[in-house]
C-alpha positions as CSV (number, residue, x, y, z in Angstrom):
1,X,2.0,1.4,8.9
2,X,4.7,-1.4,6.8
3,X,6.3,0.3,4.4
4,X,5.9,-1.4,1.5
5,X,7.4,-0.8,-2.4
6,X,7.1,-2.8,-5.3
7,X,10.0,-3.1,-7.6
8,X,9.0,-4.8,-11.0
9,X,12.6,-5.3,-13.1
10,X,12.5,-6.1,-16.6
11,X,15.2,-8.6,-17.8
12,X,15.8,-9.4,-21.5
13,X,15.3,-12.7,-21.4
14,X,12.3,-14.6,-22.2
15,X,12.5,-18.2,-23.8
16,X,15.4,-19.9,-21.7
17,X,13.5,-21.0,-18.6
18,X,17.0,-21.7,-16.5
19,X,18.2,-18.6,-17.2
20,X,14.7,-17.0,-16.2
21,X,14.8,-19.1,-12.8
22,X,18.3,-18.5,-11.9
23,X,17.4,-14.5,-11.1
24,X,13.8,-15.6,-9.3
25,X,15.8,-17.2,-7.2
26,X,18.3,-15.1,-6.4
27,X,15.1,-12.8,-5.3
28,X,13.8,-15.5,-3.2
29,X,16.6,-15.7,-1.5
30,X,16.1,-12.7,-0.1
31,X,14.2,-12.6,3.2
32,X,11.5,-10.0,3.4
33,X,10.5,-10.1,0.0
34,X,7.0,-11.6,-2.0
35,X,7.7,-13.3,-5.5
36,X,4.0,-12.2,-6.8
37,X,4.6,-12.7,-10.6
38,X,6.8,-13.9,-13.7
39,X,6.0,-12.7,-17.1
40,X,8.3,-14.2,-19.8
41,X,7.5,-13.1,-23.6
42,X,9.0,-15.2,-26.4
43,X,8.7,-12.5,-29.0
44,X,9.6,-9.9,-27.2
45,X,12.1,-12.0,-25.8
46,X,11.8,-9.7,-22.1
47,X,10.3,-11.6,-18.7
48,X,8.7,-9.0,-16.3
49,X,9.2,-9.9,-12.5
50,X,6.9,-8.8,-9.4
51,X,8.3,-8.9,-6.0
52,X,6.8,-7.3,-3.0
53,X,8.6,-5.9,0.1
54,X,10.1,-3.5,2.5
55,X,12.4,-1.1,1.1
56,X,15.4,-2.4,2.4
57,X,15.1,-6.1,1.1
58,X,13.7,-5.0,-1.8
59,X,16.6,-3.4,-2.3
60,X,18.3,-6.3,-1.8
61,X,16.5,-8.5,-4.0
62,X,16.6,-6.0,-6.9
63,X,20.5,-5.5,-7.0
64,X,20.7,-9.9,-6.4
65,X,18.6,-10.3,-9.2
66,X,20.7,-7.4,-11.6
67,X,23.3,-9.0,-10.3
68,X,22.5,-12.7,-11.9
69,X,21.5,-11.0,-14.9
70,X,24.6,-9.4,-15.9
71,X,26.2,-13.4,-15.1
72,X,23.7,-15.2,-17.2
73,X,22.6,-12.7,-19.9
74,X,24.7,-12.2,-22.9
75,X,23.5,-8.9,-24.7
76,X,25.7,-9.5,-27.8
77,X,23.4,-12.4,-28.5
78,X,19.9,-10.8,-27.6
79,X,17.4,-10.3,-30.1
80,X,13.6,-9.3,-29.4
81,X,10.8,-7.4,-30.1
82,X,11.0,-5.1,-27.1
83,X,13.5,-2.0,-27.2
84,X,16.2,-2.3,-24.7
85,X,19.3,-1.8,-23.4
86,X,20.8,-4.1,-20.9
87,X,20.4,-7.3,-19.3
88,X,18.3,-5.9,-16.4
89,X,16.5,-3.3,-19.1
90,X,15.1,-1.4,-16.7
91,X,14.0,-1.4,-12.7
92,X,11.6,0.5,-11.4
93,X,10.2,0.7,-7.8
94,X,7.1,1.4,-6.6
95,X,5.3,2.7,-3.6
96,X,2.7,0.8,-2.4
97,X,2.0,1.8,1.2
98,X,3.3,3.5,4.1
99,X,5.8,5.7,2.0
100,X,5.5,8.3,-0.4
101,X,7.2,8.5,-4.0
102,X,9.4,11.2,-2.8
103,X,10.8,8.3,-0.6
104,X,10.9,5.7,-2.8
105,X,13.0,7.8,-5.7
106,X,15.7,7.8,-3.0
107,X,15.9,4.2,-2.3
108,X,16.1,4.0,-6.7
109,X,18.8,6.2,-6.9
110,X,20.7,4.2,-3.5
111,X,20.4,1.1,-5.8
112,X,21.6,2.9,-8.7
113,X,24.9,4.3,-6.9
114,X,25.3,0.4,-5.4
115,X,24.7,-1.1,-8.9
116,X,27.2,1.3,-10.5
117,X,30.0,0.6,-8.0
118,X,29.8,-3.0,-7.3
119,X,28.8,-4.7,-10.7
120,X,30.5,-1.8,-12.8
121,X,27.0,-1.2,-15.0
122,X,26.4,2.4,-16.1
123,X,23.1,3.3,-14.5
124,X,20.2,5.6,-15.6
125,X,18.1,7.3,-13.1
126,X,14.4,7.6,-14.7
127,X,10.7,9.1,-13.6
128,X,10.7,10.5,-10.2
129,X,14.6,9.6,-9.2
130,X,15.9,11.1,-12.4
131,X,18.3,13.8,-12.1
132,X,17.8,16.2,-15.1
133,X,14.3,16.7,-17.4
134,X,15.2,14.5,-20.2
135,X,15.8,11.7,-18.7
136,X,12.4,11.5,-16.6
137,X,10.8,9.6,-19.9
138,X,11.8,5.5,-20.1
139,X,12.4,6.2,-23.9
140,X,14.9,9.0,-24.0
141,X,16.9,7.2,-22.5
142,X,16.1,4.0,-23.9
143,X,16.6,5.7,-27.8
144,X,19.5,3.9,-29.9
145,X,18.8,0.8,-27.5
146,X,21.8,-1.8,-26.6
147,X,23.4,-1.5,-30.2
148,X,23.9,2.4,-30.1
149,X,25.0,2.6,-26.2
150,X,28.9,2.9,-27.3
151,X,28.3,6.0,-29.1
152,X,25.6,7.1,-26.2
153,X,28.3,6.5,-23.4
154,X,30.5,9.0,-25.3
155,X,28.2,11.6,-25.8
156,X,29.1,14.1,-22.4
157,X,25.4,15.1,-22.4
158,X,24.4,11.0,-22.1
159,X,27.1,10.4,-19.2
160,X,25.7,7.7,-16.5
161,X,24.3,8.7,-13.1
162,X,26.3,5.9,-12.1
163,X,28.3,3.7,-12.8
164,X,31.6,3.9,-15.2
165,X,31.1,5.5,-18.8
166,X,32.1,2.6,-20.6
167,X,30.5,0.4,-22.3
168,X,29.9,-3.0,-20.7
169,X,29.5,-5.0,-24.0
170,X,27.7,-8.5,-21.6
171,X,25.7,-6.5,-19.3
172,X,24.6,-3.3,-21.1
173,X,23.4,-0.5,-19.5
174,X,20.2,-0.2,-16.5
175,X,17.4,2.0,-15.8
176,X,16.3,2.3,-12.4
177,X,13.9,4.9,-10.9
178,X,10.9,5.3,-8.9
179,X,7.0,5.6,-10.3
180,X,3.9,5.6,-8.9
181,X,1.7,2.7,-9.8
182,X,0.7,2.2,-12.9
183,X,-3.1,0.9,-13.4
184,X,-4.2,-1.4,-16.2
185,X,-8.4,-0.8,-16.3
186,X,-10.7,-1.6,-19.2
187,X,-14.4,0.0,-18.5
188,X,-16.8,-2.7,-20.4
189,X,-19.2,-0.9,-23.0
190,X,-23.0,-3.1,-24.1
191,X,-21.8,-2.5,-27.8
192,X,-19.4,-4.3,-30.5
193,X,-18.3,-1.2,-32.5
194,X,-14.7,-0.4,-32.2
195,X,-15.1,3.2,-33.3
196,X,-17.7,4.3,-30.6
197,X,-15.4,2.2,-28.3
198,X,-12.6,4.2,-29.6
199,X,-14.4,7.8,-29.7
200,X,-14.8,7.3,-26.0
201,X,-11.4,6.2,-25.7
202,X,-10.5,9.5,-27.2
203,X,-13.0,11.7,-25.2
204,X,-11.6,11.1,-22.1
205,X,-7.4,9.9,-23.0
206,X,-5.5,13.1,-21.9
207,X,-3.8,13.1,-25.5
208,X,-7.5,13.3,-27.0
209,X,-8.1,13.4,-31.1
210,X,-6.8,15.4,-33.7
211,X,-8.5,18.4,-34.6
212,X,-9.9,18.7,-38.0
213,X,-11.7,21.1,-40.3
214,X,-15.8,21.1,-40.1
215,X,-16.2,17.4,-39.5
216,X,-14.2,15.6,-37.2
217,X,-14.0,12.5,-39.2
218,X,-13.8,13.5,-42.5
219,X,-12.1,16.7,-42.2
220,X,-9.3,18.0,-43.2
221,X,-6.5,17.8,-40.2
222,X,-5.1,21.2,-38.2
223,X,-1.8,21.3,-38.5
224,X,0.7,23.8,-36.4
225,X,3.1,26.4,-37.0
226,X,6.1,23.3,-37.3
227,X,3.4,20.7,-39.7
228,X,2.5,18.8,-36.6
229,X,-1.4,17.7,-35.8
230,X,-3.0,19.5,-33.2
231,X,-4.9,17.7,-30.6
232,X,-7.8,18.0,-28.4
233,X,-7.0,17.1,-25.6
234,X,-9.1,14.6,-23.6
235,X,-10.9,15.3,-20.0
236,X,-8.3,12.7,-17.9
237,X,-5.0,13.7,-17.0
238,X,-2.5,11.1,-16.9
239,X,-4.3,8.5,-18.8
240,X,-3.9,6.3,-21.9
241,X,-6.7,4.6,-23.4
242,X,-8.0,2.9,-26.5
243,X,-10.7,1.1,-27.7
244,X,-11.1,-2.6,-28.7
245,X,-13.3,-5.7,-29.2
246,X,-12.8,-8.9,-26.9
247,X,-13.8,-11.7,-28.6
248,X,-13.6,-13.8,-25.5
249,X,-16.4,-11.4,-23.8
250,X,-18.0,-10.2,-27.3
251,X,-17.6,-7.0,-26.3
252,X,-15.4,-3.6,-26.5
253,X,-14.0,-2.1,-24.0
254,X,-11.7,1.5,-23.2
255,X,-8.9,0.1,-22.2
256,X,-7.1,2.3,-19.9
257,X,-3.6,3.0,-18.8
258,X,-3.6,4.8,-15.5
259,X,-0.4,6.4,-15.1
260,X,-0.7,8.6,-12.3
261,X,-3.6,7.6,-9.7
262,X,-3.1,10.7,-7.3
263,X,-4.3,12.9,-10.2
264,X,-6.4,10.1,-11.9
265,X,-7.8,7.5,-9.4
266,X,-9.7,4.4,-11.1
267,X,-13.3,5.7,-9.8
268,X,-12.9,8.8,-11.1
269,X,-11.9,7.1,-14.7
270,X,-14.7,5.1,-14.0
271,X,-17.0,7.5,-13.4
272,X,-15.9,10.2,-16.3
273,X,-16.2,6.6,-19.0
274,X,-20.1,6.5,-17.9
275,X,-20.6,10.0,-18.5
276,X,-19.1,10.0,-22.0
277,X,-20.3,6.7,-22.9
278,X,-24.0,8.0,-22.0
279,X,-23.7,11.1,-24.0
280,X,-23.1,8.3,-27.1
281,X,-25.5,6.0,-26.4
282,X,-23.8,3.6,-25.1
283,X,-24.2,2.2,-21.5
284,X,-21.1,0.5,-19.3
285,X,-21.7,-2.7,-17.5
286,X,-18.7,-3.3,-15.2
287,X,-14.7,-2.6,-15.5
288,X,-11.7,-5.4,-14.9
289,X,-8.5,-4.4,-13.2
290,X,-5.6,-6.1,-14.9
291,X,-3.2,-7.3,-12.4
292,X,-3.1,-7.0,-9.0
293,X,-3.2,-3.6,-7.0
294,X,-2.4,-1.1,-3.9
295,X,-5.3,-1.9,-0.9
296,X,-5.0,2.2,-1.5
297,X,-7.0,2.3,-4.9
298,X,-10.0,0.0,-3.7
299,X,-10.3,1.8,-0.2
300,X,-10.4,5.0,-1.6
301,X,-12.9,4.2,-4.5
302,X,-15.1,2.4,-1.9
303,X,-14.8,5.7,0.5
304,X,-16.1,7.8,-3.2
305,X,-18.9,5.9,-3.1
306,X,-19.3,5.9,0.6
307,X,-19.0,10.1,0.2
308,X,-21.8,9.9,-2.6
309,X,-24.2,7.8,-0.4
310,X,-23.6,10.6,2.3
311,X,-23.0,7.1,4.6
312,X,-20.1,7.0,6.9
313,X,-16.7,6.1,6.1
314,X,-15.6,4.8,9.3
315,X,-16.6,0.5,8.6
316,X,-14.3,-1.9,8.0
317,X,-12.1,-2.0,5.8
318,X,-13.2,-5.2,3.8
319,X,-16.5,-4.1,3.7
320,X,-15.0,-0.5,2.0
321,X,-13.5,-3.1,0.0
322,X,-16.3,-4.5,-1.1
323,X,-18.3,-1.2,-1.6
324,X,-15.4,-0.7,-4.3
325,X,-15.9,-3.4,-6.0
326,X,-19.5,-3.6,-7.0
327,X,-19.8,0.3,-7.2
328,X,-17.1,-0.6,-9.9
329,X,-18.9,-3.6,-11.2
330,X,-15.5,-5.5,-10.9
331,X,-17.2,-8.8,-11.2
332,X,-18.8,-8.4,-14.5
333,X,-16.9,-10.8,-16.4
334,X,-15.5,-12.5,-14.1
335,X,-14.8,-13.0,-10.0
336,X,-12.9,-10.4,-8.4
337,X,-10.8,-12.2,-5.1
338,X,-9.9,-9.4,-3.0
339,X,-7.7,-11.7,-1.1
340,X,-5.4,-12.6,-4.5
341,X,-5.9,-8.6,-5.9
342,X,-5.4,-6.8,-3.6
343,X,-1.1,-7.0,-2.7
344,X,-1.1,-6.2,0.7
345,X,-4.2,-8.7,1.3
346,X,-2.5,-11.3,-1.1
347,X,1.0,-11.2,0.8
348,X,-0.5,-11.0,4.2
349,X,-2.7,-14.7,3.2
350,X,1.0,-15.8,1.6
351,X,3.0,-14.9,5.0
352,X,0.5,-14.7,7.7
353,X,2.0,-16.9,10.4
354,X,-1.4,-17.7,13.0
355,X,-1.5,-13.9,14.5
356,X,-3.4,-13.4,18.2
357,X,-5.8,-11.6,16.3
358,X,-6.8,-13.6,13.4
359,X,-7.8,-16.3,16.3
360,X,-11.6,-16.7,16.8
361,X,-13.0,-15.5,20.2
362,X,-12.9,-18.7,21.5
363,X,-9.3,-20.0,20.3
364,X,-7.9,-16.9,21.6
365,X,-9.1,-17.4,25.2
366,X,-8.1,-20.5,25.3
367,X,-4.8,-19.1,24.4
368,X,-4.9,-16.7,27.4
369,X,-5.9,-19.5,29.7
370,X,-3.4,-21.9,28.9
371,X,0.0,-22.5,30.8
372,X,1.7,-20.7,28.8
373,X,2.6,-17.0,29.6
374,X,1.9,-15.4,26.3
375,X,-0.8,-13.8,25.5
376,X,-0.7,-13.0,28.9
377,X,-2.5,-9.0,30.6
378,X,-0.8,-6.9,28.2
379,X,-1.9,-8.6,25.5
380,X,-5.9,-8.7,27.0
381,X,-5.5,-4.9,27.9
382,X,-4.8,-4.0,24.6
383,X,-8.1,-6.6,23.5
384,X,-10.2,-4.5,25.4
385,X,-9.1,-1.3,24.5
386,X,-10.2,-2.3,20.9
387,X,-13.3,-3.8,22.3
388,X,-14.0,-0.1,23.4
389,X,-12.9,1.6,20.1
390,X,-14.8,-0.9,18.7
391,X,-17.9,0.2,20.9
392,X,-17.1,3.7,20.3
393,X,-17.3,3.2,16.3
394,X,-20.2,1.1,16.2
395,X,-22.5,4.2,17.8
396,X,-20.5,6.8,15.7
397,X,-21.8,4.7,12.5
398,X,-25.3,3.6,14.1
399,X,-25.7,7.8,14.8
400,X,-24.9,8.6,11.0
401,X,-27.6,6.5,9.5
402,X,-30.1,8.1,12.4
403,X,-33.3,9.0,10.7
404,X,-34.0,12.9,10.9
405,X,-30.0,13.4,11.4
406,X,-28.9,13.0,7.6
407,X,-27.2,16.6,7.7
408,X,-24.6,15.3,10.7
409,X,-23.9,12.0,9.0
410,X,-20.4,13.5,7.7
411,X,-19.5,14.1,11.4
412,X,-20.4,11.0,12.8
413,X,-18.6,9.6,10.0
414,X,-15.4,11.1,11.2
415,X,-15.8,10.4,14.4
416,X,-16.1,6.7,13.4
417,X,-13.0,7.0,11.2
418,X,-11.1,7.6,14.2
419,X,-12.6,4.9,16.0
420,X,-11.7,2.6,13.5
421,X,-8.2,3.9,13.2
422,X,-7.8,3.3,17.0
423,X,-8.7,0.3,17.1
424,X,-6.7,-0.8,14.4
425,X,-3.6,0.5,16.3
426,X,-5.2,-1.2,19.7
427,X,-5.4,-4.7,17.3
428,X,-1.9,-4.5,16.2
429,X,-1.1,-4.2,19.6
430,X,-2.0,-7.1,21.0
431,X,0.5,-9.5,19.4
432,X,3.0,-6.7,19.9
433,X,2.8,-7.2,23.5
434,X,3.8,-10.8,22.9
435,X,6.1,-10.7,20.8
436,X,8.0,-7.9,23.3
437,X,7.3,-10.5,26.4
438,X,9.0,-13.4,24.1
439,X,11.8,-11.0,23.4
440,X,12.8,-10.4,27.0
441,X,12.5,-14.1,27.7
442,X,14.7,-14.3,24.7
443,X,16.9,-12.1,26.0
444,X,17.1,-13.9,29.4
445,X,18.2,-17.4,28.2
446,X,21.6,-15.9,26.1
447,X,24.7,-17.2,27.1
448,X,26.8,-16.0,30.1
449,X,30.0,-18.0,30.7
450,X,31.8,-15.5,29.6
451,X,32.3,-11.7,30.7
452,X,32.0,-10.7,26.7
453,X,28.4,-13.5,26.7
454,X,27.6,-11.7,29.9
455,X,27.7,-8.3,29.2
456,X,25.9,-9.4,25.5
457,X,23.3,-11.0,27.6
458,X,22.8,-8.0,29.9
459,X,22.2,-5.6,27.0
460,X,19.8,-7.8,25.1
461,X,17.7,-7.8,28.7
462,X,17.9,-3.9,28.9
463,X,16.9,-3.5,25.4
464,X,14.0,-6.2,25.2
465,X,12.5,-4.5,28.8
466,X,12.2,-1.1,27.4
467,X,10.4,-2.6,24.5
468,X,8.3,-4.5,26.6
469,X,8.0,-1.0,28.6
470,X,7.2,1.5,25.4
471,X,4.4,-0.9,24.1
472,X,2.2,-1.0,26.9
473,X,2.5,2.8,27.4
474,X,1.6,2.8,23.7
475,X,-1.3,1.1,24.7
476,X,-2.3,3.5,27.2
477,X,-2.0,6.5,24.8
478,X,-4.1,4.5,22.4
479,X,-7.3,3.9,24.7
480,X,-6.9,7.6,26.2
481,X,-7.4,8.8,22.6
482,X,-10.1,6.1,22.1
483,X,-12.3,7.4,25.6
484,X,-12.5,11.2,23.6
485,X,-14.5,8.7,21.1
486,X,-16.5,7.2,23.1
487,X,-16.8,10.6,25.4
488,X,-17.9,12.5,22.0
489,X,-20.6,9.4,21.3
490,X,-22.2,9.3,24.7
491,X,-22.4,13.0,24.7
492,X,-24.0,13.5,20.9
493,X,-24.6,9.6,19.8
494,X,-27.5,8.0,19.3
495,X,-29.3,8.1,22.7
496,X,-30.6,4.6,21.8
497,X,-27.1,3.7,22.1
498,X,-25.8,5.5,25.1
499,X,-25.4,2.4,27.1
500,X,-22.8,1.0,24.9
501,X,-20.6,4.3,25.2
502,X,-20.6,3.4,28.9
503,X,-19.6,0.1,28.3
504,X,-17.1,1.4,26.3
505,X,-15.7,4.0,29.0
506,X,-15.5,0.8,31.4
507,X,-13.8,-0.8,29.0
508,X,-11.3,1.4,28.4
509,X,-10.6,2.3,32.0
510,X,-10.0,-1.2,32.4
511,X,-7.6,-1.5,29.2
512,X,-5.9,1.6,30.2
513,X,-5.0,0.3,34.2
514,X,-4.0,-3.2,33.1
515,X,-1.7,-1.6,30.8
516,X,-0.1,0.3,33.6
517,X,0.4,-2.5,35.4
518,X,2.4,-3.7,33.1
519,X,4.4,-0.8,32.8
520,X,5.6,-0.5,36.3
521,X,6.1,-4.6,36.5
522,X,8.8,-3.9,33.4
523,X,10.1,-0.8,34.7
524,X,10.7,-2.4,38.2
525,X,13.6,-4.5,36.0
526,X,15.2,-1.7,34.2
527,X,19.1,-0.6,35.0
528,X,18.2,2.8,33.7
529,X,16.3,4.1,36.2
530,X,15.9,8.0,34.7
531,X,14.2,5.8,31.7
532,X,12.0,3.6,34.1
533,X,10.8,6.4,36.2
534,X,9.9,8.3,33.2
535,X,7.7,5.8,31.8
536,X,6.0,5.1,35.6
537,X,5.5,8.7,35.6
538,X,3.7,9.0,32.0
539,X,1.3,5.8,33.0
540,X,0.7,7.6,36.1
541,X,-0.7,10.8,34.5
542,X,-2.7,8.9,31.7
543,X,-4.2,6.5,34.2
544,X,-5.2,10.2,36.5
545,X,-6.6,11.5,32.7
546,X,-8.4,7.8,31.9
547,X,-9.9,7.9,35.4
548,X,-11.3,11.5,35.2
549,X,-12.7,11.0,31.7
550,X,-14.1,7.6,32.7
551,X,-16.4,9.5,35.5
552,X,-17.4,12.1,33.0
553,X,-18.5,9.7,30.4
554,X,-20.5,7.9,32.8
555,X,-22.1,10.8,33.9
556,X,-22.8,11.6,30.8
557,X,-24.6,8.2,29.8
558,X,-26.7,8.3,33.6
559,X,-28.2,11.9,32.3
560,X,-28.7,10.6,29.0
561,X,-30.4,7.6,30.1
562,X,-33.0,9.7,32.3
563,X,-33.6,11.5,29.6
564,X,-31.6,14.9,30.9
């Protein structure tokens, strides 16, 4: 999977438009990185920027643009609403897929050391990159803002992470870290009234409501040992929330701030707002997700609700997708476009150059029959090795909704989640396969008048054919693990469906060989011939495995289809 991070910088600057522009473009002049969003604020004189990426270029835009800010930002003359204490106030990355937070932290803290060294900013490391306890919270180490940072800088417990300890009077100071994502969701309540929009708010915000004497309206407030209130806390960790009344809709709403989705997801918020909202009175009618968010929090809402229906997990992903959204009632009050929410669907529709894949059946066989060479057999070998993942899914799913088998529907619907996995891989491979053919013809038209052009050229060759090697043997590991699928469905599958575990077995096989053929045409090229041998020896033993598992599969579907 793409590793993908978020980083969303705050800069204090919000009214001059030049200024503003002058850092989005030194972040689109980044290659490998999404501009999804510009927030400027007058009063609060602050813009928030999105931008989307792998870590590395992310990493790149992010010091470009704190970079541009300490050129075109003047602190001494910066006034706003917002607390703050630099140019670039503060610059947190997130993960989005494919890498955990643990990860992430360590590319904040990578930036930090580079910002501190090259642009001579002090730098503070916050949330999951921070190095001691008190500065894990934004506002500890935000406290005394721009204006008191001389005296901070001083202070030996308040000494930068990086950066020098002396105060940079144009750019301020930065704070960068790492934080999971952060989820703006309002749950939409049939009433008007604040307060029972705000007694929900309270039941379930992990802060809660003060505790009082006898009634808990009127009564007199508990206080502790030290004069401060003592709260009851609410039933969501990680959560902020509030109730309000939106005009525009003519209703309230618990608006939620979801702070930490691996201990709060949005269904579960969802689901707990229902339960205390019922217990008032009151009903919800839908929820609206502010923003745009992970593919992560959708699929695994849709795969609750998928659990709860005791239906199997293992469908495609949009349709998971879509499961989410009216389980969630996202579309109450207005249209929910998955394709400009969700951020990995939003930058693939943004980037997407015309894959193999997206092609329809027809467009992409006429591809394969045209002159040129790409897509050429790898590329089909690894099209029917989906086609039997595919195959292998489809009975998984059609045995899980079986009447009379509702008890085995949860392993069925692992079985199908592993189809569906494997053919995802099997999908990804076929442009793969094209893109490492290109490469080696890439390779083979560099330069050679010269011995250094030469010996450039020859290494480019070597490199690009064990690429165009390892993917094809990737292929064949794929569609082995795809035939103990379709072995598993033909064997305890729907036996209405037998026949299309067979087909799948045949297509496999078939995927599996014309794989290997292109494994020993590539290896036939290679100078090192330990490498090439390796790799003809590998595609020999999964092609012996493939055929062996093909006969027993079929045998399997023959009994099954007499009725043995």
């Amino acid at each position: 999977m793409t590793q993908l991070i978020e980083c969303v910088p705050n800069f204090s600057e919000g009214r001059d438009r030049d200024v503003i522009e002058q850092i989005t473009r030194s972040i689109e002049a980044v290659d490998g990185v999404t501009l999804l969003d510009v927030a400027p604020g007058a009063t609060t004189n602050r813009t928030v920027v999105t931008f989307v990426g792998e870590p590395e270029p992310v990493i790149d835009a992010a010091f470009a643009a704190i970079k541009t800010a300490a050129q075109v930002i003047d602190m001494r003359k910066h006034r706003g609403e917002h607390p703050r204490i630099g140019a670039t106030d503060v610059c947190p990355l997130v993960p989005i897929s494919g890498i955990s937070l643990e990860e992430t932290a360590c590319y904040a803290r990578r930036l930090g050391e580079r910002v501190g060294a090259e642009l001579g900013i002090p730098v503070y490391l916050y949330e999951a990159a921070a190095t001691r306890p008190e500065r894990t919270n934004l506002a500890n180490i935000r406290a005394g803002e721009y204006e008191g940072l001389p005296e901070k800088l001083r202070d030996p417990d308040w000494q930068p992470d990086f950066g020098p300890a002396a105060f940079n009077p144009r750019a301020g100071a930065t704070v960068i870290g790492a934080r999971d994502f952060l989820v703006a969701y309002n749950v939409n309540l049939n009433t008007t009234s604040t307060r029972r929009a705000n007694a929900v708010a309270f039941d379930v915000r992990e802060r809660g409501r003060v505790l009082r004497e006898g009634n808990r309206i009127t009564g007199d407030v508990v206080r502790d040992e030290h004069g401060a209130p003592v709260m009851v806390p609410g039933t969501l960790k990680g959560v902020k929330a509030m109730g309000w009344y939106i005009e525009e809709y003519g209703i309230c709403q618990v608006s939620m701030n979801l702070t930490d989705l691996s201990v709060t997801p949005v269904h579960e918020a969802f689901e707990e707002v229902c339960e205390r909202a019922g217990a008032r009175g009151l009903r919800v009618t839908g929820s609206e997700i502010i923003g745009m968010v992970p593919l992560r929090v959708l699929r695994e809402a849709g795969e609750y609700y998928l659990r709860q229906q005791q239906r199997s997990l293992g469908i495609p992903e949009r349709e998971i997708v879509r499961i989410a959204i009216r389980s969630l009632g996202l579309e109450d009050l207005a249209p929910f476009n998955p394709d400009e929410r969700i951020i990995e669907y939003a930058l693939a529709a943004r980037a997407r150059t015309q894959r193999l894949v997206d092609k329809p059946v027809t467009a992409f066989l006429d591809a394969v029959a045209s002159e040129q060479p790409t897509p050429g057999g790898g590329s089909v070998a690894a099209t029917v090795g989906a086609l039997a993942a595919a195959l292998g899914t489809m009975v998984a799913n059609g045995s899980a909704h079986k009447r009379g088998w509702d008890e085995r529907w949860a392993v069925f619907s692992d079985w199908a989640v592993k189809g569906c996995a494997l053919q995802g891989a099997l999908v990804a491979l076929v442009d793969e396969d094209s893109r490492a053919f290109e490469g080696l013809m890439a390779a083979l038209r560099y330069p050679k008048q010269t011995e250094a052009e030469r010996e450039a050229r020859s290494r480019a060759i070597e490199a690009a054919t064990r690429v165009a090697i390892e993917v094809p043997l990737a292929v064949m590991n794929q569609v082995l693990a795809t035939m103990g699928v379709v072995r598993a469905m033909a064997e305890i599958g729907n036996p209405n469906s037998v026949a299309d575990a067979g087909v799948g077995a045949l297509c496999a096989r078939a995927a599996l060989m014309g794989a290997y053929l292109n494994v020993k045409t590539n290896a036939s090229g290679l100078v090192d011939r330990a490498f090439a041998e390796r790799a003809v020896a590998e595609g020999a033993e999964l092609q012996s495995r493939a055929l062996a598992l093909e006969s027993e599969i079929l045998a399997i579907v023959e009994r099954r289809m007499i009725g043995g």
